[in-house]
Every structure is written in C-alpha cells, then in structure tokens.
C-alpha positions in Angstrom: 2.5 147.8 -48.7 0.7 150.7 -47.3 -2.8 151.2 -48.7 -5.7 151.2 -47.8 -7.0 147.9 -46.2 -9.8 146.1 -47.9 -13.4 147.0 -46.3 -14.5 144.4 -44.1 -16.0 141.6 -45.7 -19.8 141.7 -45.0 -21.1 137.7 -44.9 -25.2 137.7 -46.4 -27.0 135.7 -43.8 -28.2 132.0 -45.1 -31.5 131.0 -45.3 -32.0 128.1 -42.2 -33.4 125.0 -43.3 -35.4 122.9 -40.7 -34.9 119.5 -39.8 -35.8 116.7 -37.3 -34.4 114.6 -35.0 -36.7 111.4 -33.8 -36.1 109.8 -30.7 -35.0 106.5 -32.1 -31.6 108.8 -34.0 -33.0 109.6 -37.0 -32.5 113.1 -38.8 -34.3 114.5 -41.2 -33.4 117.3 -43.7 -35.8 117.9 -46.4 -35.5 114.5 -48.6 -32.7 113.9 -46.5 -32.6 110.8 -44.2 -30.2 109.2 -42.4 -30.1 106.7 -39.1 -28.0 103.8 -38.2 -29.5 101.7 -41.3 -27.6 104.1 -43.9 -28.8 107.2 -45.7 -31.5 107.8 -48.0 -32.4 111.1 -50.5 -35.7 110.7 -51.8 -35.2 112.6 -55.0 -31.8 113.1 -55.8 -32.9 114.7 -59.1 -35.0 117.8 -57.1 -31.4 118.7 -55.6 -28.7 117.8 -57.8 -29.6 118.8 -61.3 -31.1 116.4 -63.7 -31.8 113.0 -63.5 -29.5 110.3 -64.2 -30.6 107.1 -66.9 -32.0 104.7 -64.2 -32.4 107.1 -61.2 -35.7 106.6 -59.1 -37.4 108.8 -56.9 -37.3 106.8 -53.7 -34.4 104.5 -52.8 -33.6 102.0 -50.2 -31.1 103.5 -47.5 -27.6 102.9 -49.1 -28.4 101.5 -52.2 -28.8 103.1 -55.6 -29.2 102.0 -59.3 -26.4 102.2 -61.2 -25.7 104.5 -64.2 -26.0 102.7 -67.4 -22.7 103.5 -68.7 -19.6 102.7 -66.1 -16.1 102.8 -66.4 -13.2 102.1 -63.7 -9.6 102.2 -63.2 -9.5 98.2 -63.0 -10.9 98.2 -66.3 -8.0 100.4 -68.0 -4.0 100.0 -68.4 -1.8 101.7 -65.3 -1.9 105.5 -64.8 -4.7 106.0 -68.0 -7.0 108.4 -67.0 -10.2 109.7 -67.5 -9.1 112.0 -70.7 -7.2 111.2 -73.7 -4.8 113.4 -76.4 -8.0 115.2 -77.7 -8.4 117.1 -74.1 -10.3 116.1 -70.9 -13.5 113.5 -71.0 -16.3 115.1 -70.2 -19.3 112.7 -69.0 -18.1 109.4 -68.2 -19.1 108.2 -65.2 -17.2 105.4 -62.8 -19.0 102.2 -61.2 -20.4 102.5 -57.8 -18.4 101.1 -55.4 -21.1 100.5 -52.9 -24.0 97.9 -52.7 -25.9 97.2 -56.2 -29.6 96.8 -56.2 -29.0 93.0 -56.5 -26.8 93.0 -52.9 -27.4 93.5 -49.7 -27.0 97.4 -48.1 -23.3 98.2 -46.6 -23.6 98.6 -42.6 -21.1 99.5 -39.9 -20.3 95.8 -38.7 -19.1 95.4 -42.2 -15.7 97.1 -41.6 -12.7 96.2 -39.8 -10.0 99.2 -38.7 -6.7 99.0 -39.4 -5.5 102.9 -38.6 -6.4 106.1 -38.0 -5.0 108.0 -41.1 -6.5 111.5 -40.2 -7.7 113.6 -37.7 -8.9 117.0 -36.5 -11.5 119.0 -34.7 -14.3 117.7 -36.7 -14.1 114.2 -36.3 -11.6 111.4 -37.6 -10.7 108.9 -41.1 -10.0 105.8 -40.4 -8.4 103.0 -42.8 -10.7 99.6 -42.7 -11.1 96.8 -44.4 -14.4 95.9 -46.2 -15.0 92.1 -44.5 -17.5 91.2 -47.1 -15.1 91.8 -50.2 -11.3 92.4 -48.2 -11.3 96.0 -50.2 -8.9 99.0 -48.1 -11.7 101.6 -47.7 -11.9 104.8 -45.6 -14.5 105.9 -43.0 -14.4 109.5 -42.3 -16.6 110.2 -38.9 -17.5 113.7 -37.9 -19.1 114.2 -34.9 -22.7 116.0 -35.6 -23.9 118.7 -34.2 -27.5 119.3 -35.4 -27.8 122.3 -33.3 -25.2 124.0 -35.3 -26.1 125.3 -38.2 -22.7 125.5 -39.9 -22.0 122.1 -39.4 -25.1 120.8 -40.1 -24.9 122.6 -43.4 -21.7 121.0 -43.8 -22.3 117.9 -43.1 -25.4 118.0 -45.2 -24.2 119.0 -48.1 -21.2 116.7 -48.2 -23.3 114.0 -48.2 -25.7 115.4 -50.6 -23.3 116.2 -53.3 -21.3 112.3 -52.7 -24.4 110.4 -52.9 -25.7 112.3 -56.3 -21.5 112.0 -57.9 -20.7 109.3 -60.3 -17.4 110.4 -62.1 -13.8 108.5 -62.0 -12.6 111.9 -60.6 -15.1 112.2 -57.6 -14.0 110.5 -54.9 -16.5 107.3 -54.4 -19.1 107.3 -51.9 -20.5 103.8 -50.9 -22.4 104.3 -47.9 -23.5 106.9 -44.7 -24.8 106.1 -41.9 -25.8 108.4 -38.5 -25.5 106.7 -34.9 -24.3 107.9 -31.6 -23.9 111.5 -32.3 -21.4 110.5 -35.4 -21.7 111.0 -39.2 -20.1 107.9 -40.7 -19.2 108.5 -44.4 -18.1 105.3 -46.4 -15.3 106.2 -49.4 -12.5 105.0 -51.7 -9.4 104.9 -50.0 -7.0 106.6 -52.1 -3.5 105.0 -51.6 -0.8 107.8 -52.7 -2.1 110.3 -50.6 -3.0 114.0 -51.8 -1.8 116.4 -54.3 -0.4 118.8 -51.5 1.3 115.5 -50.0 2.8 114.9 -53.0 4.4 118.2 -53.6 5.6 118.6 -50.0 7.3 115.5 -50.3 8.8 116.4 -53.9 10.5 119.5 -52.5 11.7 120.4 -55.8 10.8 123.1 -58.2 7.7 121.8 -59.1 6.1 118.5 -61.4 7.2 117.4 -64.6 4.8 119.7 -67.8 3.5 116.3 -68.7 2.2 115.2 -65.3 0.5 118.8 -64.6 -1.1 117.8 -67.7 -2.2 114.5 -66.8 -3.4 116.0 -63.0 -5.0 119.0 -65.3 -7.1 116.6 -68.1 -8.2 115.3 -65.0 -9.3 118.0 -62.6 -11.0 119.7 -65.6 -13.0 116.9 -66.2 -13.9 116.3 -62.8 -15.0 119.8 -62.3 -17.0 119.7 -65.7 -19.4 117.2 -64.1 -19.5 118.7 -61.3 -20.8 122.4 -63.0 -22.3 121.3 -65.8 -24.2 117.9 -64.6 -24.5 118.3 -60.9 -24.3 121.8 -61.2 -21.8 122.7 -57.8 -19.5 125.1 -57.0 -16.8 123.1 -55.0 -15.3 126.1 -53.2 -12.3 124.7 -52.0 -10.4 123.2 -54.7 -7.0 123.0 -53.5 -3.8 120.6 -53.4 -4.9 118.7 -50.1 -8.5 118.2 -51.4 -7.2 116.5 -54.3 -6.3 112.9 -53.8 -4.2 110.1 -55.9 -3.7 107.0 -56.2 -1.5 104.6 -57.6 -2.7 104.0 -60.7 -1.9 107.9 -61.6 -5.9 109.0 -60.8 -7.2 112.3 -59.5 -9.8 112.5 -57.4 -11.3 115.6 -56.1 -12.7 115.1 -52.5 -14.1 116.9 -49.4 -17.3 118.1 -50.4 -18.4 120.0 -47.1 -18.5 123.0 -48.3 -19.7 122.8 -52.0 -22.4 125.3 -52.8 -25.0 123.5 -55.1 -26.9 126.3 -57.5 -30.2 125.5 -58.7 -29.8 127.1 -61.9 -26.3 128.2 -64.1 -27.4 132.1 -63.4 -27.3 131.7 -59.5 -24.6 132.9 -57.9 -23.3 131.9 -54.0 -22.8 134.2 -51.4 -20.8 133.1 -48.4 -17.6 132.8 -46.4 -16.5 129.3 -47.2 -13.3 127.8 -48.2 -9.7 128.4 -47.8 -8.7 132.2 -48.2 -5.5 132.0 -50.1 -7.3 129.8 -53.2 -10.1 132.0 -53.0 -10.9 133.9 -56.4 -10.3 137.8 -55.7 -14.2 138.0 -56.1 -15.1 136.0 -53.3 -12.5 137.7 -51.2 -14.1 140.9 -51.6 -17.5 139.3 -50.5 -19.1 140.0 -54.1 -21.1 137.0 -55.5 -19.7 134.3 -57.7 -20.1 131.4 -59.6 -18.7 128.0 -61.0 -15.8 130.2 -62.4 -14.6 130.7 -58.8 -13.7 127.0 -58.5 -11.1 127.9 -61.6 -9.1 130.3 -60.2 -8.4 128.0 -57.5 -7.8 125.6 -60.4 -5.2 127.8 -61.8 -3.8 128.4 -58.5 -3.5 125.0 -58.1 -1.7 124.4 -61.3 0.5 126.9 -60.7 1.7 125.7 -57.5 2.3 122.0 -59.5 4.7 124.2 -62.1 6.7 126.6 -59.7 6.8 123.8 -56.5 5.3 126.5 -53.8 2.2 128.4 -53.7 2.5 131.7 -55.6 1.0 133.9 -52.4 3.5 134.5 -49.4 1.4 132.9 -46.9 0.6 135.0 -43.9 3.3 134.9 -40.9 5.7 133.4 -43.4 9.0 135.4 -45.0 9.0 134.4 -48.5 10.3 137.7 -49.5 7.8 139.2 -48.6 6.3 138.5 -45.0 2.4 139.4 -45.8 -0.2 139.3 -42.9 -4.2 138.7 -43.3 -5.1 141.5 -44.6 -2.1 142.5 -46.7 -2.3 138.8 -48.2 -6.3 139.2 -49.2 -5.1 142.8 -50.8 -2.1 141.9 -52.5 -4.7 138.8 -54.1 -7.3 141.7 -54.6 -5.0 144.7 -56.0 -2.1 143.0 -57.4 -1.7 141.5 -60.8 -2.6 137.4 -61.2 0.2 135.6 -60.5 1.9 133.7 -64.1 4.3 131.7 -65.2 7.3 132.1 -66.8 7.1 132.3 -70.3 11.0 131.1 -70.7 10.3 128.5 -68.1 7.3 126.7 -69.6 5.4 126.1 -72.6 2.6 128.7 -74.2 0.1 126.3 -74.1 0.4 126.0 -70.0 1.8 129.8 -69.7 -2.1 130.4 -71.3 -3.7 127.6 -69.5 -3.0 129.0 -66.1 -3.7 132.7 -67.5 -6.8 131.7 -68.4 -7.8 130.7 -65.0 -6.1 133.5 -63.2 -8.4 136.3 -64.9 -9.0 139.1 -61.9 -12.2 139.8 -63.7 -14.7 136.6 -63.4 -16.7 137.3 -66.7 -13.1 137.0 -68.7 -12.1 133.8 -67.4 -12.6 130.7 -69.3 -15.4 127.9 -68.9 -14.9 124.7 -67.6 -16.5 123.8 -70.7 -14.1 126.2 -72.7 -10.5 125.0 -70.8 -11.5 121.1 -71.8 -10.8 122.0 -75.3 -7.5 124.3 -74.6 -4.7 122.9 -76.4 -2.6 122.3 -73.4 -5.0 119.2 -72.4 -3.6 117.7 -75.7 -0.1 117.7 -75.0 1.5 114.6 -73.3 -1.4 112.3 -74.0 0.1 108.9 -72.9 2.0 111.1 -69.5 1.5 109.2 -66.3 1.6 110.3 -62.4 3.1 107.0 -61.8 6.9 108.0 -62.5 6.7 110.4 -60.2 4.3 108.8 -57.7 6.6 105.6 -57.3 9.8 107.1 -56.4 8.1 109.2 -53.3 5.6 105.8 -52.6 9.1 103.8 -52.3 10.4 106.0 -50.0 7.7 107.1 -47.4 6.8 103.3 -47.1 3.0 102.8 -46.6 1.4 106.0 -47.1 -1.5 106.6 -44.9 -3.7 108.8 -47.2 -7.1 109.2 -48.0 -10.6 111.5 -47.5 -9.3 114.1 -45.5 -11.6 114.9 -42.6 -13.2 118.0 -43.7 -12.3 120.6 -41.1 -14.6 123.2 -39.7 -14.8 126.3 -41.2 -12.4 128.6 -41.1 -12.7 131.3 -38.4 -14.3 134.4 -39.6 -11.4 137.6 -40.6 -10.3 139.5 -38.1 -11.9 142.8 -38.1 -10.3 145.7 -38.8 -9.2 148.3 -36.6 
C-alpha cells in the first residue's frame, strides 16, 4: 500500500472539571462523592438522562431504590436471555445486586479474596466472596490518581455510568468505595469469562449462526439502553469488554471510557478506545455519535462469524503485514469488511452490513437493528452448547470485570 498517509489526527482539548480532595480521603466531583463509606451521586437524573420510577435526588452512600420493574437470570430457564423470537428487548431492567434500601450499605470488610483474576497497569480484579450472602463477586481496584486528568476522567465516568445502569446486559455494580489511594468498584462476577476468551479458546472458524444471534439480541439490547435511556456512547465495544456467563448471558462491561451526551444531537470528540474497533469516523478525528458504538458492534459480529478479526492487526502477517498507519488507512480508504454471502445467511450477511456503513449517517439505529430480521432467527439458541465444552476443559475459569486499562498511548506522529 503506497498512498498517502492519513493526516495526523488532531485530539480537541477537553474541558477540565474541578474537584476536591478533603483531608480525611474524600473526593469530590461535581455530585460526585466517594470515601471509604461508599459512593454517593446526588442527582443521578442531572447526568445520566432521565429519571428512573423511584429515583431520588440524594441517596445514602451505596444504596439506591430499586427500579419498579426487575428481572434476573435466576428468575428465568438456563441460557434465556434478555430478547425473545420477535428481536432484542428493549427496556427491561435487572435487580440490583447491591444493598436495598431496607439493608444495610456493602463495605470493604464484607469481602473475602479468593484470587487475583486480572491485572495490569491500572490496578487489579480480584475474585471474593460476599461474607454476608456467600455470593462469588469481583472487586476491580485501580489505583487513583486525582492529579491526572485522564484517569480521573476515567475513573469518573466508569463509576458514573455503573451506578446510573440497570439492564441484565450491563454488568452489575453493587458498591464503590475510595480509601488509600485505590478506587474499589464492587461487580457481578461473570463465570465463563469474555467474548474474546471464548473465541481464542474456540480456535475454529468462528460461532455457530444461532449463538451470534443469541450474543447479537443481546448486545443490541444492551446498547439500546445504554443510547436511548442513559444516553452513552460506550466507545470500546469489543470482544474482551464483553463478558458471559454460564447461563448463556452477555454482559457489556468496562465503562472507563464511555462518553455520556447530554442530548441525542451531541456528538464526542476525543481519542478513546481501541483503534482497530474504532468506526473510520473516529479514526479520522471527525466527531461522532452513538452510531460509532455500531460499527464496533459489527466488527464484533463479524469476528464471532469468520473466528479472527477482519483487520490484519499491526506487526502481524495475516496476508498482509499492515503497520499503524497503513492499518488506520486501509479501515479509512478501503471497503467495510463483509461476509460471505455463500457462507452465511442474508439476514446476518445484512445485519453486519448494516453496521459496517463507512458513512455514519447510513448506518442503522440501535433502535432500527432491534427490529432487523436476523434478531428473529434462532429464538430458543443458547451460548451454553458452546460455553460448556470450553468451561469443561479450561477447568475453573478465572473471568470477570476486566481492569480497565489506561488509555491507549497517543499515534505516533508522522514523519
């Protein structure tokens, strides 16, 4: 490939938002506070769209009312998800898994570690046990930097967007607390690992059409109620931010570094994610919207049909050995990536086209893909068939939250 390299991708500085630290370990951010006795937003209706039935304007650290219709997977047969035949559920939220109003607040003595499941630069997830109740949970701890302004950001709006969620295919917060330097974040510990786990250990040519439509009906809805109720862009939707569990759910994690957009005509400009799901606009530094979390959608999908990620990945020879900038060019330049149409049905073939427009204004709604016929296929298809055989084999998989990694470093400049 010898054009032209791509201009140099100019990043609009952020507007900095003040906060405060008290001597006793408290910060502050806005309605934002958080200490050693848990985490409290004052209005969660003022930064995460409308106001859910029930929701109050001040809450106790750690403890919030819950919605007044709930659902959960203990409630339902094995692998049934959040969707049916007639395409993916929309609004349907899952039960709180933290304290109620009528129990006492979740602290840090409550837990008991078992293992250290993931780690990285950022901090560390650890699998405990819940002492009051015996239930596995995870607590992801990220070392906090308030100085930073990145990873305050980050740190801020993970917790921001996981205390406002209540959807079976959001991972579940129960409870934050900040002590000793450390963000502790209190989640569902998801058993079967992540989507990108899954696949690796597959090492075939990709899932079963009925299980990508299962994961799909699910991820659609998930993302529906994150656009259209708590109105965020995710930004890094992407196999190893997508976790399972045994009973066949999705649940789409690692919120730190979700754009929230006060209105559905704003648009985000910034340097977040990973590169290779990013949506050609993003890549080229233009703005963009909630249809940029669909192209990584598609991407995603499409990875689940073919069994590899449709990009060469820089450094790698898959045919053709592509570095940074050739990889953001050939994303930019080149056609979408598709399916083979002798290979898989029209309704996914279209599915995953519809995701993978190179023009954001022609690519499909979240609203508009929960009603595509390929959500209808396969109603009563299950992850579990597949999910057992690999479970079986690795043992005891040590999966869960992720711990969301810093930023990825800026692109190198051109020369």
């Amino acid at each position: 490939m010898n054009r032209k390299r791509p201009e140099p991708i100019a990043v609009p500085e952020e507007k900095k938002t003040s906060y405060v630290l008290t001597n006793n370990g408290t910060f502050v951010e806005g309605d934002l506070t958080i200490s050693r006795e848990g985490l409290q937003i004052n209005s969660p209706a003022s930064t995460l769209g409308a106001a859910r039935p029930g929701s109050a304007n001040s809450l106790q650290p750690n403890k919030r009312p819950l919605p007044q219709e709930e659902d959960s997977a203990s409630s339902r047969g094995p692998g049934e998800a959040s969707t049916s035949g007639n395409g993916a559920a929309l609004t349907s939220p899952h039960t709180r898994c933290g304290a109620s109003a009528s129990s006492e607040p979740l602290t840090l003595d409550d837990f008991e570690e078992i293992c250290v499941i993931g780690q990285g630069s950022s901090g560390v997830a650890k699998k405990v046990r819940n002492k009051r109740d015996g239930r596995l949970m995870v607590l992801k701890v990220i070392q906090f930097d308030v100085s930073s302004d990145v990873i305050r950001k980050q740190v801020t709006t993970e917790l921001r967007t996981l205390y406002g969620a209540a959807h079976r295919n959001v991972v579940k917060y129960s409870a934050a607390w900040f002590d000793n330097g450390a963000i502790t974040i209190a989640m569902e510990y998801c058993d079967a690992g992540s989507l990108a786990d899954l696949l690796k250990r597959l090492a075939g040519p990709g899932l079963p059409e009925p299980v990508i439509a299962h994961i799909a009906r699910q991820l659609v809805a998930g993302l529906h109620y994150l656009h259209k109720e708590l109105k965020v862009v995710h930004r890094d939707i992407k196999p190893s931010n997508l976790l399972l569990n045994g009973k066949g759910e999705v649940k789409i994690s690692d919120f730190g570094v979700s754009g929230q957009l006060a209105s559905s005509v704003s648009n985000c400009l910034s340097w977040v994610g990973t590169v290779t799901y990013m949506s050609p606009e993003r890549i080229k530094g233009d703005s963009y919207s909630f249809d940029s979390d669909l192209w990584s959608l598609g991407l995603t999908l499409l990875e689940c049909a073919l069994g590899r990620f449709p990009y060469p990945p820089p450094g790698e020879s898959t045919g053709v050995n592509l570095g940074f900038w050739e990889l953001l060019e050939y994303i930019v330049i080149e056609p979408a990536p598709t399916l083979p149409a002798d290979q898989f049905s029209p309704e996914l073939v279209d599915f995953v086209a519809q995701c993978l427009q190179k023009d954001a204004k022609a690519r499909a709604s979240v609203t508009t893909l929960a009603q595509h016929p390929f959500l209808k296929l396969h109603p009563d298809a299950s992850l579990q068939d597949v999910l057992e055989p690999v479970m079986v084999a690795a043992g005891t998989v040590a999966a869960a939250a992720a711990v969301a990694p810093l930023p990825p470093p800026p692109p190198p400049q051109a020369k």
